[in-house]
mmCIF file of the C-alpha atoms, coordinates in Angstrom:
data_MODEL
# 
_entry.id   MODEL 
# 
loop_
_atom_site.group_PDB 
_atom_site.id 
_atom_site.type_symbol 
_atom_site.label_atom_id 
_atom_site.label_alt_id 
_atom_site.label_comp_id 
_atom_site.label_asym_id 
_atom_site.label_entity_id 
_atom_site.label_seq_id 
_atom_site.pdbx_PDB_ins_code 
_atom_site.Cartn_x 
_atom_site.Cartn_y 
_atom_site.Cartn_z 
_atom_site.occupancy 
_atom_site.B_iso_or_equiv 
_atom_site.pdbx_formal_charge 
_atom_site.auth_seq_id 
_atom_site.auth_comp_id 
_atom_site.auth_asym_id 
_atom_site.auth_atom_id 
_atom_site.pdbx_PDB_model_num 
ATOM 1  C CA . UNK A 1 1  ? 0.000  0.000  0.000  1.00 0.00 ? 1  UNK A CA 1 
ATOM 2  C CA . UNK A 1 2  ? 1.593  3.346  -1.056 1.00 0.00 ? 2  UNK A CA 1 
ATOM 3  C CA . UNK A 1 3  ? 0.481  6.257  1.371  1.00 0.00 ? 3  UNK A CA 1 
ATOM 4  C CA . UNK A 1 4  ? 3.011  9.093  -0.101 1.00 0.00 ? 4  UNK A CA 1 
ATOM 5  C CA . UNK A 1 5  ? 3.278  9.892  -3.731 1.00 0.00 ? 5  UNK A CA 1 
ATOM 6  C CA . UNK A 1 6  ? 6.590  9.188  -5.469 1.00 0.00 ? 6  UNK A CA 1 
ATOM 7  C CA . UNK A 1 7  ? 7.225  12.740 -5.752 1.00 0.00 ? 7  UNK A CA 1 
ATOM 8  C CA . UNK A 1 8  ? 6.705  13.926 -2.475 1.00 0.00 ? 8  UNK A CA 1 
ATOM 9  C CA . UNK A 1 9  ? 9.369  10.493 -1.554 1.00 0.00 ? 9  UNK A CA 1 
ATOM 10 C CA . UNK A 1 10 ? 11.458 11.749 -4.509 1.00 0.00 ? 10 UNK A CA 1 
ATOM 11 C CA . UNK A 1 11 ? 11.448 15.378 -3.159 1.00 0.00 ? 11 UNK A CA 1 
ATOM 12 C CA . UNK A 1 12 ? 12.203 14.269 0.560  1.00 0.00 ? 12 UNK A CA 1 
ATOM 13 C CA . UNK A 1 13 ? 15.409 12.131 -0.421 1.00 0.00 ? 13 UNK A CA 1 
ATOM 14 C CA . UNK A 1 14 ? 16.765 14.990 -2.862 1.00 0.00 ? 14 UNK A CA 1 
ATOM 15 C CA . UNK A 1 15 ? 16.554 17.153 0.055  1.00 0.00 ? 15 UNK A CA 1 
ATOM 16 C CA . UNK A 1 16 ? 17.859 14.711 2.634  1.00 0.00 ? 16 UNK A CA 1 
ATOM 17 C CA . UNK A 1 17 ? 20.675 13.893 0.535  1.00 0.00 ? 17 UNK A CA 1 
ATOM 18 C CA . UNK A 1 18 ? 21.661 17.758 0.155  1.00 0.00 ? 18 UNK A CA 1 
ATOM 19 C CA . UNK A 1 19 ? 21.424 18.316 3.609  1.00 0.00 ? 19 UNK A CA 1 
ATOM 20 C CA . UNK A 1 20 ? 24.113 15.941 4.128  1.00 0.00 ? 20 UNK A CA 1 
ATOM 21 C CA . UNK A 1 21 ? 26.045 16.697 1.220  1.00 0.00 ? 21 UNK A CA 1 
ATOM 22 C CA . UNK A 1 22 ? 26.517 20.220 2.571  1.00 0.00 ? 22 UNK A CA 1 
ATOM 23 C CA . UNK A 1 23 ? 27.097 19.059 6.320  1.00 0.00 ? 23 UNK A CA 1 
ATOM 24 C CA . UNK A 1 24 ? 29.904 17.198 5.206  1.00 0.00 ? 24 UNK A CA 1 
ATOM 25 C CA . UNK A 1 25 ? 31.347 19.743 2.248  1.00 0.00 ? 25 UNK A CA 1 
ATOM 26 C CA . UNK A 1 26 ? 30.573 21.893 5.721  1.00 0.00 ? 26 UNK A CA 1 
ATOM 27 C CA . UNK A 1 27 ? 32.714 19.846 7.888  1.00 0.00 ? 27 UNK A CA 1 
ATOM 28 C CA . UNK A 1 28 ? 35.470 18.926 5.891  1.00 0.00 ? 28 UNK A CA 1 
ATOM 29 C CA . UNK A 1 29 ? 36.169 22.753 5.323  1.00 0.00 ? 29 UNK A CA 1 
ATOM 30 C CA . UNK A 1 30 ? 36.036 23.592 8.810  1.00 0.00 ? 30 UNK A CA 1 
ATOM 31 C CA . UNK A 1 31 ? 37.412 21.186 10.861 1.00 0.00 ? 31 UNK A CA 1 
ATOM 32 C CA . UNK A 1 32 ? 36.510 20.997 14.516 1.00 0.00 ? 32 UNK A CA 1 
ATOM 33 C CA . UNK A 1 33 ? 39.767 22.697 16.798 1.00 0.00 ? 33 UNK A CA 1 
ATOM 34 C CA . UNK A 1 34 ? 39.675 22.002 20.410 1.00 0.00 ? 34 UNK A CA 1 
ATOM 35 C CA . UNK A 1 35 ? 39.765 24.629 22.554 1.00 0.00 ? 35 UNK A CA 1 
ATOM 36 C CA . UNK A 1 36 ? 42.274 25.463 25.197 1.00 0.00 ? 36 UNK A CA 1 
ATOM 37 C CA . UNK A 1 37 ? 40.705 25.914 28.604 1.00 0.00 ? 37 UNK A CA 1 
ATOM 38 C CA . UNK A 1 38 ? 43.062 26.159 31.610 1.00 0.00 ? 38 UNK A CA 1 
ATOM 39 C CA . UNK A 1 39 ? 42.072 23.670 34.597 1.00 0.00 ? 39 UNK A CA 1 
ATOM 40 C CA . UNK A 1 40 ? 39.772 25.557 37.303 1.00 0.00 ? 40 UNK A CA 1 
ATOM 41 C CA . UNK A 1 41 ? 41.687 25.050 40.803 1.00 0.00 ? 41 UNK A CA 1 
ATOM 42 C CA . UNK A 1 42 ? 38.915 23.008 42.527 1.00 0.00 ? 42 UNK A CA 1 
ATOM 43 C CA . UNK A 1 43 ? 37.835 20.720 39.160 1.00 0.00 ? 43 UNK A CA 1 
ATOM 44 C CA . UNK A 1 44 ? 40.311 18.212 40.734 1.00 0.00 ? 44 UNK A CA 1 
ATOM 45 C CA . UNK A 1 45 ? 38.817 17.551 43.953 1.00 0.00 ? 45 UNK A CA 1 
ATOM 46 C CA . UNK A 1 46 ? 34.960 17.112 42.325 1.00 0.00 ? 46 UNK A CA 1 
ATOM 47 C CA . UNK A 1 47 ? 36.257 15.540 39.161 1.00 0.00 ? 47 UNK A CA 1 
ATOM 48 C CA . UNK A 1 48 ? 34.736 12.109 38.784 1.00 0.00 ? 48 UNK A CA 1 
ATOM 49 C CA . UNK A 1 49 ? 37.129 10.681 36.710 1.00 0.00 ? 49 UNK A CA 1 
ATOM 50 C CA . UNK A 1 50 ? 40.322 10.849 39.575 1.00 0.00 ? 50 UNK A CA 1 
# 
C-alpha cells in the first residue's frame, strides 16, 4: 500500500541527501579545533574521573 506519492518520496530524499552533502562539504572545510581551557583550581577535587 503506497500512502506518499513518489514525488513527495522523490522530493524528501533529494533534500535529505543535500542536507548531508553540505554538512559534510561543511565539515570537511572547517574542521573541529579544540579549545584550550586552563584547569579551574577546585575541578580536581569534584572531578569524577580521579
Amino acid at each position: 500500500m503506497d500512502v506518499l506519492s513518489p514525488a513527495f518520496q522523490t522530493t524528501t530524499l533529494v533534500v535529505l541527501g543535500l542536507i548531508l552533502l553540505f554538512d559534510l562539504l561543511y565539515v570537511v572545510k572547517r574542521p573541529h579545533e579544540p579549545s584550550v581551557r586552563r584547569p579551574d583550581s577546585g575541578s580536581a577535587s569534584t572531578s569524577p574521573w580521579r
